[in-house]
C-alpha positions in Angstrom: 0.0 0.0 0.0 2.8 2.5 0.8 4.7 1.9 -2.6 1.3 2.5 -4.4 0.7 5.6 -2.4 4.1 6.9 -2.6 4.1 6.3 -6.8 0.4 8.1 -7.1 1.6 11.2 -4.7 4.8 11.1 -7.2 3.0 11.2 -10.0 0.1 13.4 -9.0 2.9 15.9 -7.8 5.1 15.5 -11.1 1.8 16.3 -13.1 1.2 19.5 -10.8 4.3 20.8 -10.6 5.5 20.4 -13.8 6.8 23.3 -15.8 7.7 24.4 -19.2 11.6 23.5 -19.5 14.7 24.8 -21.5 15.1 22.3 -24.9 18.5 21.6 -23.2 17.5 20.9 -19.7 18.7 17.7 -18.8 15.0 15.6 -18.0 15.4 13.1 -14.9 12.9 10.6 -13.8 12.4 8.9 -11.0 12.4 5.4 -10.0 12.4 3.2 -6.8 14.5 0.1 -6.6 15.0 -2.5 -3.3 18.1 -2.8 -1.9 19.6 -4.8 1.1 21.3 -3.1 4.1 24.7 -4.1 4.6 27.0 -4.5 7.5 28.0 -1.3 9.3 26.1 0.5 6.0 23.9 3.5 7.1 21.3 5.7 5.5 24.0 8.1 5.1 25.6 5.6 3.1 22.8 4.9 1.0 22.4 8.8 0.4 25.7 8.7 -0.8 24.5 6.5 -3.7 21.5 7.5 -4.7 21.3 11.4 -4.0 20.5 13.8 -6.6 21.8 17.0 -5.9 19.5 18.2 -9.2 16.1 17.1 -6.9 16.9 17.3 -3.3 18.1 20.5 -1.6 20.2 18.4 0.7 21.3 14.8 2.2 19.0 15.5 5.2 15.9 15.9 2.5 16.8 12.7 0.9 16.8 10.4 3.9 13.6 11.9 5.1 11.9 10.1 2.0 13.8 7.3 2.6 12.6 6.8 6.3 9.0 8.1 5.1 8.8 5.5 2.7 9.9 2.9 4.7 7.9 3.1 7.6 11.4 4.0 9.7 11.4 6.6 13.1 14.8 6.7 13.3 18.1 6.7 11.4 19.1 3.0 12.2 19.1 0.1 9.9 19.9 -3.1 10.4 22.2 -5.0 7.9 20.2 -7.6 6.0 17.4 -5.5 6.4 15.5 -4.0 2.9 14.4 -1.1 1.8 13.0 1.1 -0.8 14.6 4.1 -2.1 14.5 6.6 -4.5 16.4 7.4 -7.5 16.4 9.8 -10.3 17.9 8.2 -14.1 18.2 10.0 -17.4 17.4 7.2 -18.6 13.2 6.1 -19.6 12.7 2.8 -18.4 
């Protein structure tokens, strides 16, 4: 239920916010993937990854979808744990 209401909010948002762009504006799209925690990794960690400094003011931003998504209160993962995160690709899938 969360992944389905995450995508529609996503989507609903991209379609209200969007905007006319420059012909040479690089266009990004989002995606979710599942990864696995690993030993001694944090969300930090992951950030470093998957950020996009083109759609998130700053690391902080980033890992508050991150925990949102996931259903987390706090920072702390466990290794062999999953989760879902975000990711921006120039690529259309």
């Amino acid at each position: 239920f969360t992944i389905i209401l995450v995508l529609t909010l996503s989507i609903g948002g991209f379609a209200i916010g969007s905007k006319a762009q420059d012909k040479d504006a690089v266009i990004l799209y989002k995606y979710y993937t599942n990864i696995e925690v690993q030993y001694g990794e944090t969300l930090w960690d992951i950030a470093d990854t998957y950020f996009c400094e083109e759609k998130y003011n700053n690391y902080e931003h980033y890992i508050a979808e991150v925990m949102q998504i996931n259903g987390l209160y706090s920072e702390e993962v466990s290794a062999g744990s999953y989760l879902i995160v975000p990711y921006y690709s120039v690529e259309f899938k």
